[in-house]
C-alpha positions as CSV (number, residue, x, y, z in Angstrom):
1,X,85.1,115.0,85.6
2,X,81.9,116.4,86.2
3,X,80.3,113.0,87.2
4,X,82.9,112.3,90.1
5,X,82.9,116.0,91.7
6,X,79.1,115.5,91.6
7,X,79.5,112.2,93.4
8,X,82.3,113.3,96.0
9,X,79.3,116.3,96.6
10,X,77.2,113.8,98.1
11,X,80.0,112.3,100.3
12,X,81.0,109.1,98.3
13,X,85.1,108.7,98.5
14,X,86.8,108.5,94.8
15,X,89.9,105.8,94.7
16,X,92.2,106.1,92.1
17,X,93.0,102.3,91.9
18,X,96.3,100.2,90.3
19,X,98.3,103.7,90.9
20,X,102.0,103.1,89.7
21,X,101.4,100.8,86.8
22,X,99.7,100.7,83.1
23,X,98.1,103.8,82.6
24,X,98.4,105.5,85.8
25,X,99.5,109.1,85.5
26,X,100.7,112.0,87.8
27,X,98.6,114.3,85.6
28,X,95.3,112.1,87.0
29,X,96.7,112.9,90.9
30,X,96.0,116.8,89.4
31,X,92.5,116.7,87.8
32,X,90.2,113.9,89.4
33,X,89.0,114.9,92.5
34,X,90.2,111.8,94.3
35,X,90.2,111.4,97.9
36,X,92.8,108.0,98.0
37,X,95.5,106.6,95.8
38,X,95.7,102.5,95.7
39,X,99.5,101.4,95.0
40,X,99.3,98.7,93.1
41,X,100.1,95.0,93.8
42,X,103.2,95.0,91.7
43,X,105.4,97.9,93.7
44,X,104.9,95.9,96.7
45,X,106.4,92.6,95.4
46,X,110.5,92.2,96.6
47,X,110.0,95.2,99.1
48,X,111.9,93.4,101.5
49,X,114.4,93.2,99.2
50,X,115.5,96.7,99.9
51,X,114.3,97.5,96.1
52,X,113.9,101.0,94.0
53,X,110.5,100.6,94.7
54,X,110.4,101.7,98.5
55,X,112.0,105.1,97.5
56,X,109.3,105.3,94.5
57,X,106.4,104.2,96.8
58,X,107.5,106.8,99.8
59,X,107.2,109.3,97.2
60,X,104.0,108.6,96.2
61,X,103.0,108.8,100.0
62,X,104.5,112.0,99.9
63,X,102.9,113.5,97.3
64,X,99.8,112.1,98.2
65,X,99.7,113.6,101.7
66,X,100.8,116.6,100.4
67,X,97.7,117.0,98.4
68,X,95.9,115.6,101.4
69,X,95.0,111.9,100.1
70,X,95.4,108.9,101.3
71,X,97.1,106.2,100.7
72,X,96.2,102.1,100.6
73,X,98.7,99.7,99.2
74,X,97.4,96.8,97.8
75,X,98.5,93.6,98.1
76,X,100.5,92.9,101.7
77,X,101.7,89.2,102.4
78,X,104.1,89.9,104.9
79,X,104.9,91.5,108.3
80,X,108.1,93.3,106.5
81,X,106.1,94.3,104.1
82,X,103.4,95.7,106.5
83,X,106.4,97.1,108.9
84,X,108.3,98.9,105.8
85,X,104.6,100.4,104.6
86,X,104.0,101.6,108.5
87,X,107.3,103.2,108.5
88,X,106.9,105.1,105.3
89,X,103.5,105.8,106.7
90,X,101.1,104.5,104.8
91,X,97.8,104.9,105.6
92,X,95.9,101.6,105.1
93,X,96.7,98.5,103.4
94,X,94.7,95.5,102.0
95,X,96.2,91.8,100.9
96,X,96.2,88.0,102.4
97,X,98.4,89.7,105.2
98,X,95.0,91.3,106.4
99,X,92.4,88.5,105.0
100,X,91.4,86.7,102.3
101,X,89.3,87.9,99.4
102,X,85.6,86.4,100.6
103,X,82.0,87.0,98.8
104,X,79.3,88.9,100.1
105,X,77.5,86.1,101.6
106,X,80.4,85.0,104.0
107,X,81.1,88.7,104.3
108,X,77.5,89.3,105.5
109,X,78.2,86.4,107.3
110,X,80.7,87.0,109.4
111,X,80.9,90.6,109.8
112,X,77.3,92.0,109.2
113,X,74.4,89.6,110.6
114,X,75.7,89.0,113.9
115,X,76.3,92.7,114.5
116,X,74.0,93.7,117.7
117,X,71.7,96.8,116.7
């Protein structure tokens, strides 16, 4: 605990990652000083489906914002996924929708390098 409010006092962001699965708890939400909440993979599969899970990922939005942290959901294939996410107002969101997963030489590559100074 020390270790990350040390690290947040020098700027760098704290993610709570893979939140809704495993081991995740509400109680970590309370005593890590996060600044950003990652909804795992697994809550996002079937969304279109009209599932439980939208009603248990809008809450997590809601608590999150509440507690002012953000939101990412991981793991967005689809437009309705992305649209259903937007709506519920999600703040950022990562998956194949978005890109690929590439390695830090094509990442370098492609978004670094050629970067004017």
């Amino acid at each position: 605990m020390h270790i990350l409010t040390e690290l947040r006092s020098f700027g760098i962001k704290i993610s709570l990652d893979d939140f809704g699965t495993g081991y995740s708890s509400l109680s970590y939400v309370n005593k890590l000083p996060i600044n950003m909440l990652k909804i795992d993979r697994s809550l996002i599969i079937n969304l279109e489906q009209g599932s439980k899970n939208i009603v248990i990922i809008n809450l997590i939005i809601m608590m999150a914002h509440s507690l002012n942290i953000k939101v990412v959901a991981e793991g967005i294939e689809t437009k309705d996924q992305f649209d259903i996410l937007n709506k519920l107002q999600c703040d950022s969101i990562q998956g194949y929708l978005i890109g690929k997963p590439v390695d830090a030489f094509d990442f370098e590559e492609k978004f670094i390098v050629n970067r004017p100074c």
